[in-house]
Gaussian input, Z-matrix of N, CA and C with variables (Angstrom, degrees):
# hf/3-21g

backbone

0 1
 N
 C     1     B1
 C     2     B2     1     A1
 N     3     B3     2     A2     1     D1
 C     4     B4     3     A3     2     D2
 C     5     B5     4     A4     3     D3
 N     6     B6     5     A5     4     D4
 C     7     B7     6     A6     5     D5
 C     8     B8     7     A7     6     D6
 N     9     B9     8     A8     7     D7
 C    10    B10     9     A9     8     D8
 C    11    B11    10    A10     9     D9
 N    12    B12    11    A11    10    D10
 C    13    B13    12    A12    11    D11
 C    14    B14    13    A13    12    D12
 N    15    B15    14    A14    13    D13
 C    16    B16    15    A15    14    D14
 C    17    B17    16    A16    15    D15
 N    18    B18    17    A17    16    D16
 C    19    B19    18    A18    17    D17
 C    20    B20    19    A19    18    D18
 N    21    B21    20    A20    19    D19
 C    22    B22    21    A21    20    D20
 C    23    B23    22    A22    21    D21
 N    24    B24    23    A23    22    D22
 C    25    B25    24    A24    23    D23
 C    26    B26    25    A25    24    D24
 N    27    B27    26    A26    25    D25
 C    28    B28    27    A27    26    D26
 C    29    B29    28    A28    27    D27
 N    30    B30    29    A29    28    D28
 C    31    B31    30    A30    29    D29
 C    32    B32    31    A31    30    D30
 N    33    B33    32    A32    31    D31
 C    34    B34    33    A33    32    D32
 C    35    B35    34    A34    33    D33
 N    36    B36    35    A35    34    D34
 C    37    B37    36    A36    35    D35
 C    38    B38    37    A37    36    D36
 N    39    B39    38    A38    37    D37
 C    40    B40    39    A39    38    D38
 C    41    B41    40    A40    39    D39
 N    42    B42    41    A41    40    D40
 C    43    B43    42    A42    41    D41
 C    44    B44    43    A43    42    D42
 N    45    B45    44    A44    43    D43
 C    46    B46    45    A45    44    D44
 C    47    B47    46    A46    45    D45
 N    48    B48    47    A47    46    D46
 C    49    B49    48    A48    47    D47
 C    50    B50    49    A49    48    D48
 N    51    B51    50    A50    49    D49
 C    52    B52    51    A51    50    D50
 C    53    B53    52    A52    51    D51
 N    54    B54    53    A53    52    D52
 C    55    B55    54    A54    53    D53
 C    56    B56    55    A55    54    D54
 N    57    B57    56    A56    55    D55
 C    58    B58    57    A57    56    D56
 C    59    B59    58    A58    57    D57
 N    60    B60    59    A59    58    D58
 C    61    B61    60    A60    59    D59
 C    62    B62    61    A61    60    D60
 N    63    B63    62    A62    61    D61
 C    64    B64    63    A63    62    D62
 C    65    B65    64    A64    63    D63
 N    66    B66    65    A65    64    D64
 C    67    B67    66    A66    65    D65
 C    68    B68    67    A67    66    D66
 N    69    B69    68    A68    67    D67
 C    70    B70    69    A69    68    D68
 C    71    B71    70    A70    69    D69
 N    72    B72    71    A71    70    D70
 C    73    B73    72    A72    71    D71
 C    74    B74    73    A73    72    D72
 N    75    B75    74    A74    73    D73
 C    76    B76    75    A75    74    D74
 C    77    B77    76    A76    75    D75
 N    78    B78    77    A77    76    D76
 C    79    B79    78    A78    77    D77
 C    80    B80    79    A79    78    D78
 N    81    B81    80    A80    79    D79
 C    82    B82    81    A81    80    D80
 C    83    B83    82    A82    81    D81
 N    84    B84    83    A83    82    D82
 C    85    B85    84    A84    83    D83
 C    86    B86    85    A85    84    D84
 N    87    B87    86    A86    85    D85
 C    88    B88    87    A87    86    D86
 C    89    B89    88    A88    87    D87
 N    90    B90    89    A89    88    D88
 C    91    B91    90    A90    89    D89
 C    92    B92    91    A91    90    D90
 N    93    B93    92    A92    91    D91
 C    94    B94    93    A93    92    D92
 C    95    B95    94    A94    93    D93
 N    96    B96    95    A95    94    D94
 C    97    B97    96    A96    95    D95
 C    98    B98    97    A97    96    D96
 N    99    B99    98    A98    97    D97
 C   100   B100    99    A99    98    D98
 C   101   B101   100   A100    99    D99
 N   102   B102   101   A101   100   D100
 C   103   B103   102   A102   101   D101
 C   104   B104   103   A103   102   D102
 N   105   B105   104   A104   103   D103
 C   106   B106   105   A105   104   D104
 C   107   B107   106   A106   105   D105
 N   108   B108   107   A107   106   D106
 C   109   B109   108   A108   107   D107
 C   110   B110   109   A109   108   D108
 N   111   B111   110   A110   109   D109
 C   112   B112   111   A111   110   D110
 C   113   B113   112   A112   111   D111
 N   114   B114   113   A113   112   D112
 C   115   B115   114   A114   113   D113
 C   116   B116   115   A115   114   D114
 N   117   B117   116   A116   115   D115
 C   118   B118   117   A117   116   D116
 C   119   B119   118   A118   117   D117
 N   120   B120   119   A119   118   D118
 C   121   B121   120   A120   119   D119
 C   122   B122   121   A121   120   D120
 N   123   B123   122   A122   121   D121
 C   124   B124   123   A123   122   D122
 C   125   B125   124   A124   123   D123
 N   126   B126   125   A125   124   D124
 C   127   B127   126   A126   125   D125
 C   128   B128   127   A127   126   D126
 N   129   B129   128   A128   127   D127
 C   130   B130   129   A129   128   D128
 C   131   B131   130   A130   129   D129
 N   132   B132   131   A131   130   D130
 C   133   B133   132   A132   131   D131
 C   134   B134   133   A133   132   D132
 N   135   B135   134   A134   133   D133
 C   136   B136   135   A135   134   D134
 C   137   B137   136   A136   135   D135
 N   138   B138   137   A137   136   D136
 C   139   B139   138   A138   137   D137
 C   140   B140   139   A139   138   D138
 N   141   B141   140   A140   139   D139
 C   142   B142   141   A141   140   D140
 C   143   B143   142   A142   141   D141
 N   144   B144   143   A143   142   D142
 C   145   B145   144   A144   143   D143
 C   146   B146   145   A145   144   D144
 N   147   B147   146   A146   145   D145
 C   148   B148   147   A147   146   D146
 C   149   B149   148   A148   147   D147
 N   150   B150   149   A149   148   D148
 C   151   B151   150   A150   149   D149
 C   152   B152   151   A151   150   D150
 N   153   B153   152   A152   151   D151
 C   154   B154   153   A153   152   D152
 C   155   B155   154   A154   153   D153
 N   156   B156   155   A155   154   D154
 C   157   B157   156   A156   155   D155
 C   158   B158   157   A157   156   D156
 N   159   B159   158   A158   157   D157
 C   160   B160   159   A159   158   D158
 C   161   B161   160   A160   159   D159
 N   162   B162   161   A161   160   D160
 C   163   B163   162   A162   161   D161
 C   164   B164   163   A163   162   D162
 N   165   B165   164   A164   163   D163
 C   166   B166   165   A165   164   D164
 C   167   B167   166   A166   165   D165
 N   168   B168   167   A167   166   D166
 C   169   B169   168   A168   167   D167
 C   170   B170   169   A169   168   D168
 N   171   B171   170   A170   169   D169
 C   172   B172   171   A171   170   D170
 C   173   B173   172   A172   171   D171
 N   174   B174   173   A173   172   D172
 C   175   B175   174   A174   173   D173
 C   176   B176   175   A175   174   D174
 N   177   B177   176   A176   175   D175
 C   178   B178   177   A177   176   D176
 C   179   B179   178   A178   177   D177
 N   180   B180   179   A179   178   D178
 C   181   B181   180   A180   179   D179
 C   182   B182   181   A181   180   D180
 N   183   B183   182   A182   181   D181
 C   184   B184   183   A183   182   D182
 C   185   B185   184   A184   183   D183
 N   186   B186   185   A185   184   D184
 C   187   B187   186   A186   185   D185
 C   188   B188   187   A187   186   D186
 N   189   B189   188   A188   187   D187
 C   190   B190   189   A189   188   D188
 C   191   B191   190   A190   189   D189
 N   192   B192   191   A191   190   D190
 C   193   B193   192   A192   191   D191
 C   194   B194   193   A193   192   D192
 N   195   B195   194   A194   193   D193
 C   196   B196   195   A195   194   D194
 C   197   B197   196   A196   195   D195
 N   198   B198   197   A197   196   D196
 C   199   B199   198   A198   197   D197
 C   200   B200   199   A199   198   D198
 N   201   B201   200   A200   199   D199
 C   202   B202   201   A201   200   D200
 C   203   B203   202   A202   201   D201
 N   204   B204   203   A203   202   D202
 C   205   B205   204   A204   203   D203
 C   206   B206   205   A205   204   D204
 N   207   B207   206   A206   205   D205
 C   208   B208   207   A207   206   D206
 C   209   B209   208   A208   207   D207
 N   210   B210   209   A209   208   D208
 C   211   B211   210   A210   209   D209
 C   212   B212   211   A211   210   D210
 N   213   B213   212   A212   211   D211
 C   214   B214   213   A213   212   D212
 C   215   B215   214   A214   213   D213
 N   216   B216   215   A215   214   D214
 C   217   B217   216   A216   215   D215
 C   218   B218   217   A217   216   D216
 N   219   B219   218   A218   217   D217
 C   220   B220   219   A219   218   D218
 C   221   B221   220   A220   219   D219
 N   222   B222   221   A221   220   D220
 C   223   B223   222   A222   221   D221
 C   224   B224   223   A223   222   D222
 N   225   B225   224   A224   223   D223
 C   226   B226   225   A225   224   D224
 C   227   B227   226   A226   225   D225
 N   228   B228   227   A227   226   D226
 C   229   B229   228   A228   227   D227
 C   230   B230   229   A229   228   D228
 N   231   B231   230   A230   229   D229
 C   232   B232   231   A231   230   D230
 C   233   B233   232   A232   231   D231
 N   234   B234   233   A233   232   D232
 C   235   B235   234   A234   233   D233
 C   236   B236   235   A235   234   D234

   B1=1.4546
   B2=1.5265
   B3=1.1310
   B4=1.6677
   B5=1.7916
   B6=1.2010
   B7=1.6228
   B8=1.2751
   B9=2.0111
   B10=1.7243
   B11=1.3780
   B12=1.3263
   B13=2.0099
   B14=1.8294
   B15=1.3667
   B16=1.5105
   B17=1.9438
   B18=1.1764
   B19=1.1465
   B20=1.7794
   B21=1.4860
   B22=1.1996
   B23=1.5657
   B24=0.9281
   B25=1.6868
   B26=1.6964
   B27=0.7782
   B28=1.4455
   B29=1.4039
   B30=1.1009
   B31=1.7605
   B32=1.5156
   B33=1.4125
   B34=1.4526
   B35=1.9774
   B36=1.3025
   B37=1.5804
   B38=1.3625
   B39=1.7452
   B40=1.2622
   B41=1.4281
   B42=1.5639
   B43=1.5181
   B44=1.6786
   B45=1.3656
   B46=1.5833
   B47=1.9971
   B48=1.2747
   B49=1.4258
   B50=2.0293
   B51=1.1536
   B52=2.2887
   B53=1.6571
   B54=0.9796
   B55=1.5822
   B56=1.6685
   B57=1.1301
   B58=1.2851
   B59=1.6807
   B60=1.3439
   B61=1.3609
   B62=1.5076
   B63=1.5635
   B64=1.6114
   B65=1.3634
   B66=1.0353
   B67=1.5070
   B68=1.5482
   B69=1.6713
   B70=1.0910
   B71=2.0512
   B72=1.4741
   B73=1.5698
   B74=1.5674
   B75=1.0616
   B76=1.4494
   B77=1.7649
   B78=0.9730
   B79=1.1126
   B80=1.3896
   B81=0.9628
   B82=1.6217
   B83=1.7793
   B84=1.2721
   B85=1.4175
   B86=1.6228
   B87=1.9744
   B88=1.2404
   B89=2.0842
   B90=1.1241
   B91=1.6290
   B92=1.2155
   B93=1.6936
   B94=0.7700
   B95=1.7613
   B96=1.2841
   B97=1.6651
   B98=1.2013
   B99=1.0698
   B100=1.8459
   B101=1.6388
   B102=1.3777
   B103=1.8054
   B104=1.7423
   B105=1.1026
   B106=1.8171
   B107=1.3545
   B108=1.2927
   B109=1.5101
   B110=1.5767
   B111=1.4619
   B112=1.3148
   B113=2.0066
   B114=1.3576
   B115=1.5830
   B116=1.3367
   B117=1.3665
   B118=1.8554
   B119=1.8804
   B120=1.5368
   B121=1.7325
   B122=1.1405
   B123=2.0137
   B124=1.7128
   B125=1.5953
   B126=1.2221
   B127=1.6408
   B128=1.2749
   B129=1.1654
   B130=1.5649
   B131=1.4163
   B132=1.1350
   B133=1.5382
   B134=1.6571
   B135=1.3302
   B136=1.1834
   B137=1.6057
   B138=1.1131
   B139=1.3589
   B140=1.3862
   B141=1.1929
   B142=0.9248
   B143=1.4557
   B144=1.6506
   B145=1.2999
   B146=1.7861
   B147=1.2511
   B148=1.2117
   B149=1.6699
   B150=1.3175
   B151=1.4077
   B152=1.4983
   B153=1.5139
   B154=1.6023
   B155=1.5303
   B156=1.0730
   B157=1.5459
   B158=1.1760
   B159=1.2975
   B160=1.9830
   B161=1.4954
   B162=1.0791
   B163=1.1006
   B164=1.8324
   B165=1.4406
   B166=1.9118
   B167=1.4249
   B168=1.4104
   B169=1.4064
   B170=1.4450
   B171=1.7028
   B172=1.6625
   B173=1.5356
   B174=0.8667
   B175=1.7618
   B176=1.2208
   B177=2.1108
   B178=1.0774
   B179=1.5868
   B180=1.8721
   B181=1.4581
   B182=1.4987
   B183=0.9664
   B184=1.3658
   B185=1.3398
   B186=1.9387
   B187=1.0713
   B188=1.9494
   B189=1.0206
   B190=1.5402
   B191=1.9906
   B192=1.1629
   B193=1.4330
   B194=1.7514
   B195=0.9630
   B196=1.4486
   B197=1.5631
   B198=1.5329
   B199=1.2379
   B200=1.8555
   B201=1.3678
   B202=1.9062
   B203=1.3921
   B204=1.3634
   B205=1.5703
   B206=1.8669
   B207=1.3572
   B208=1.5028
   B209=1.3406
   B210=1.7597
   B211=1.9059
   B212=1.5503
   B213=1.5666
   B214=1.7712
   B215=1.5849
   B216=1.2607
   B217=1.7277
   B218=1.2440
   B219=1.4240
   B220=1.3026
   B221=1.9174
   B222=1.5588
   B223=1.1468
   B224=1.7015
   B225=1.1733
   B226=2.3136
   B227=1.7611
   B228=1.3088
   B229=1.5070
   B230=1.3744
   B231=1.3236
   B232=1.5154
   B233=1.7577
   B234=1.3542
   B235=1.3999
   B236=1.1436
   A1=111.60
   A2=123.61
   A3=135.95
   A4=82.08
   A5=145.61
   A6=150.49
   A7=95.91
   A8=112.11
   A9=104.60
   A10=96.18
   A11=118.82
   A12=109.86
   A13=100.35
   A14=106.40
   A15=103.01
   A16=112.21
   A17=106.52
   A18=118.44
   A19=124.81
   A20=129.86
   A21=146.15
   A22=119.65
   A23=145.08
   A24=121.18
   A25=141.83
   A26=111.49
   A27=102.36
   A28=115.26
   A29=111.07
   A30=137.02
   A31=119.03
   A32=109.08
   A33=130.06
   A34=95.64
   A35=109.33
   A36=121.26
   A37=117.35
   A38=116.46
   A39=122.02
   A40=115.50
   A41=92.78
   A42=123.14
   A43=105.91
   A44=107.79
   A45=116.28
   A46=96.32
   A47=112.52
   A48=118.23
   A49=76.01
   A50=101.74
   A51=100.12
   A52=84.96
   A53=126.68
   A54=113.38
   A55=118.25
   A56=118.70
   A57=121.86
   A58=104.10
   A59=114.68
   A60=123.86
   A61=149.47
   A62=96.80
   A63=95.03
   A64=164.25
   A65=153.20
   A66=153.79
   A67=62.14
   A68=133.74
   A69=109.69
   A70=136.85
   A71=99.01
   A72=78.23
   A73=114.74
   A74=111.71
   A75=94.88
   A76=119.87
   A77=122.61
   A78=117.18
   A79=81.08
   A80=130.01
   A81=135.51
   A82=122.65
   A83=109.61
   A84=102.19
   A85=111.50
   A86=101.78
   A87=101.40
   A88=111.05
   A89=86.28
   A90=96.73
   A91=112.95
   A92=116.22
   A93=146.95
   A94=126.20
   A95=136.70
   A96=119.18
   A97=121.89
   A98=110.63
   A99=117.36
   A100=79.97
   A101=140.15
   A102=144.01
   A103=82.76
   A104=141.40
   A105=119.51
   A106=102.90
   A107=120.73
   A108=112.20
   A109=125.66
   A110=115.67
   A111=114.77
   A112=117.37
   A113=92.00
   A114=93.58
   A115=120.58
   A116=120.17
   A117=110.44
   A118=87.98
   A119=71.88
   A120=111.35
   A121=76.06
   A122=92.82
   A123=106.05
   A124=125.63
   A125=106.40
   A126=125.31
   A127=85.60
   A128=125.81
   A129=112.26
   A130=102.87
   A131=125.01
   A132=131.77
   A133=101.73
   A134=95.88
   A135=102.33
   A136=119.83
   A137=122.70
   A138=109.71
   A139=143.93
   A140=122.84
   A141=148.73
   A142=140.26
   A143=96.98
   A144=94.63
   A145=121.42
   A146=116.02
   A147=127.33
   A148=118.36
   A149=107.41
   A150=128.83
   A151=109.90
   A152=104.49
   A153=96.60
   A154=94.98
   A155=139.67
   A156=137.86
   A157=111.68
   A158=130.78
   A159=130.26
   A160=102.62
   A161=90.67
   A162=108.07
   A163=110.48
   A164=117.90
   A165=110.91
   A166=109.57
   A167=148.27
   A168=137.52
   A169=96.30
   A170=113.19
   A171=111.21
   A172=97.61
   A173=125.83
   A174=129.40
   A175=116.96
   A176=105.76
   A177=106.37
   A178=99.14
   A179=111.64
   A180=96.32
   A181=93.98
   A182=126.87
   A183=112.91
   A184=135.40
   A185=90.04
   A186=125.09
   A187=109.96
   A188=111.60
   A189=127.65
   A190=102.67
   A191=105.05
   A192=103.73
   A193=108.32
   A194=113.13
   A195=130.49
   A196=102.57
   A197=120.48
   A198=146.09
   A199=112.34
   A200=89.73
   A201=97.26
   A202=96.45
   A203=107.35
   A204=110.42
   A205=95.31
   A206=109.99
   A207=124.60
   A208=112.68
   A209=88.50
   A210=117.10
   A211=108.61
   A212=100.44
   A213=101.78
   A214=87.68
   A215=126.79
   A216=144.37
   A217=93.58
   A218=117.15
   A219=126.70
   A220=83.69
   A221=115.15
   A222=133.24
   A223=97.77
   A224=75.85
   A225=83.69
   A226=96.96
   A227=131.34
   A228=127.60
   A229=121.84
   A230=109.48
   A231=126.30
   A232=92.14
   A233=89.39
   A234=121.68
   A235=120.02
   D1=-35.57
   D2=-169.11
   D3=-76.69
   D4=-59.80
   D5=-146.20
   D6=-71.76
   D7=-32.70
   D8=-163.07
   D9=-104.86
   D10=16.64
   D11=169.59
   D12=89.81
   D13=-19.97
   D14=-155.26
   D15=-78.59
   D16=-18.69
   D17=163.67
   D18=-134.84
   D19=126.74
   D20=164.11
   D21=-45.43
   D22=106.35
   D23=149.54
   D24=-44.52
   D25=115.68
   D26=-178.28
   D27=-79.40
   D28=172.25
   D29=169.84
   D30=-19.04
   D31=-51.97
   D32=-159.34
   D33=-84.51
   D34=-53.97
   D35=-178.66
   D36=-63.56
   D37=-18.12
   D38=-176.91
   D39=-91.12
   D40=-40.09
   D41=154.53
   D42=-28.21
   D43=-85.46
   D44=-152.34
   D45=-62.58
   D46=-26.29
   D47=-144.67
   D48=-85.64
   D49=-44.13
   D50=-173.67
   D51=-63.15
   D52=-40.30
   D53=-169.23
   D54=-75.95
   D55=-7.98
   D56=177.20
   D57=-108.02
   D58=16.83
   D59=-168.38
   D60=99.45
   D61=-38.61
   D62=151.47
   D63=-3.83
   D64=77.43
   D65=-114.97
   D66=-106.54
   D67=114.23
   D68=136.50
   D69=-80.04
   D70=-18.21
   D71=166.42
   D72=-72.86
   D73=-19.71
   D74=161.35
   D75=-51.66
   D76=-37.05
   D77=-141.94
   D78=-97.65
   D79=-73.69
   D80=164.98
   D81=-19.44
   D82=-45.50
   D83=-166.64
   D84=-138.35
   D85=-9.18
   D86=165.87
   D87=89.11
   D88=0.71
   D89=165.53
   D90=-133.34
   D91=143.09
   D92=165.96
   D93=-24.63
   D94=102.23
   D95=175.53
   D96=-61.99
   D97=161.05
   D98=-174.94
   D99=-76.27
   D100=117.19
   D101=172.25
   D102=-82.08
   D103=0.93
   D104=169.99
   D105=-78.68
   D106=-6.45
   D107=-169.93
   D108=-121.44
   D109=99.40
   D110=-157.80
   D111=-33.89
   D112=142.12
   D113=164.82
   D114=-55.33
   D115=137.69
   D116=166.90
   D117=-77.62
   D118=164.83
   D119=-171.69
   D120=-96.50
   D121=174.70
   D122=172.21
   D123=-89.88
   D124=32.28
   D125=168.11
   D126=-97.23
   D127=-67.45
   D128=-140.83
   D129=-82.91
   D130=-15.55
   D131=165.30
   D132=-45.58
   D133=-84.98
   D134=-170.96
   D135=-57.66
   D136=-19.61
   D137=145.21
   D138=-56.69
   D139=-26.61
   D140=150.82
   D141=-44.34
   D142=-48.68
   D143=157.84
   D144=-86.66
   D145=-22.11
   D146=154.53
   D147=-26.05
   D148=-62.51
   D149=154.35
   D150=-31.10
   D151=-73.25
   D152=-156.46
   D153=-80.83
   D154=16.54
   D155=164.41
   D156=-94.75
   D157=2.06
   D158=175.17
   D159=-78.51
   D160=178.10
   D161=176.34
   D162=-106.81
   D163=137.39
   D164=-176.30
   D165=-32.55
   D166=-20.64
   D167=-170.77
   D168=-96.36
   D169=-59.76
   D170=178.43
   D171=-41.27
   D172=-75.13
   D173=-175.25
   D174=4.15
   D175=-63.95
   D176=-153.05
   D177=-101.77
   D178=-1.11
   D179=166.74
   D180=-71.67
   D181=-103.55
   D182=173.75
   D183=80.28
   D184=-107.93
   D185=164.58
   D186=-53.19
   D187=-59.85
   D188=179.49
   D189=-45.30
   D190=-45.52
   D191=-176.53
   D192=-80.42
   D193=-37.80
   D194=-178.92
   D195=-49.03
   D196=-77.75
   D197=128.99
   D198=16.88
   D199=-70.32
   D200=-175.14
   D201=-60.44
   D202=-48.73
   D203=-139.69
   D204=-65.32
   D205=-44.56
   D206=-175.40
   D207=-24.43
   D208=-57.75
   D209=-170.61
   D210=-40.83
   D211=-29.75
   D212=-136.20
   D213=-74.52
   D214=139.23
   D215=168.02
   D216=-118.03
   D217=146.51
   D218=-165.52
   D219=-110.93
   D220=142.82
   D221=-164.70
   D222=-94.49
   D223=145.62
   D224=-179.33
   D225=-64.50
   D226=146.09
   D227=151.14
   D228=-85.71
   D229=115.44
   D230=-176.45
   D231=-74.08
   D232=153.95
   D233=-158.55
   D234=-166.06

């Protein structure tokens, strides 16, 4: 189904298929990945497509929460 156009892969299948080795932009677009740059896992996959399923405002909450959360360093406890 993926060979005859008639069905897409999702997140999770692209996921397992980069984890068994797969260059998926290869496979997808026919070029080569930058290999200096770690593979996402299947969290970040699926985040990802999560992402590209918002809507432009969800997006940029999003991004903004994504963003905060990064910042956050957890503080030593004085004692």
């Amino acid at each position: 189904n993926y060979e005859k156009g008639s069905r897409l892969p999702d997140a999770r299948y692209l996921a397992a298929v980069a984890d068994a080795g797969a260059d998926i932009q290869y496979i997808l677009t026919g070029e080569r990945s930058d290999t200096s740059l770690p593979r996402p896992n299947i969290e970040e996959a699926v985040l990802l497509e999560a992402y590209r399923m918002c809507t432009e405002t969800n997006r940029t909450h999003l991004l903004a929460v994504g963003q905060a959360l990064a910042q956050l360093v957890p503080k030593p406890i004085k004692g």
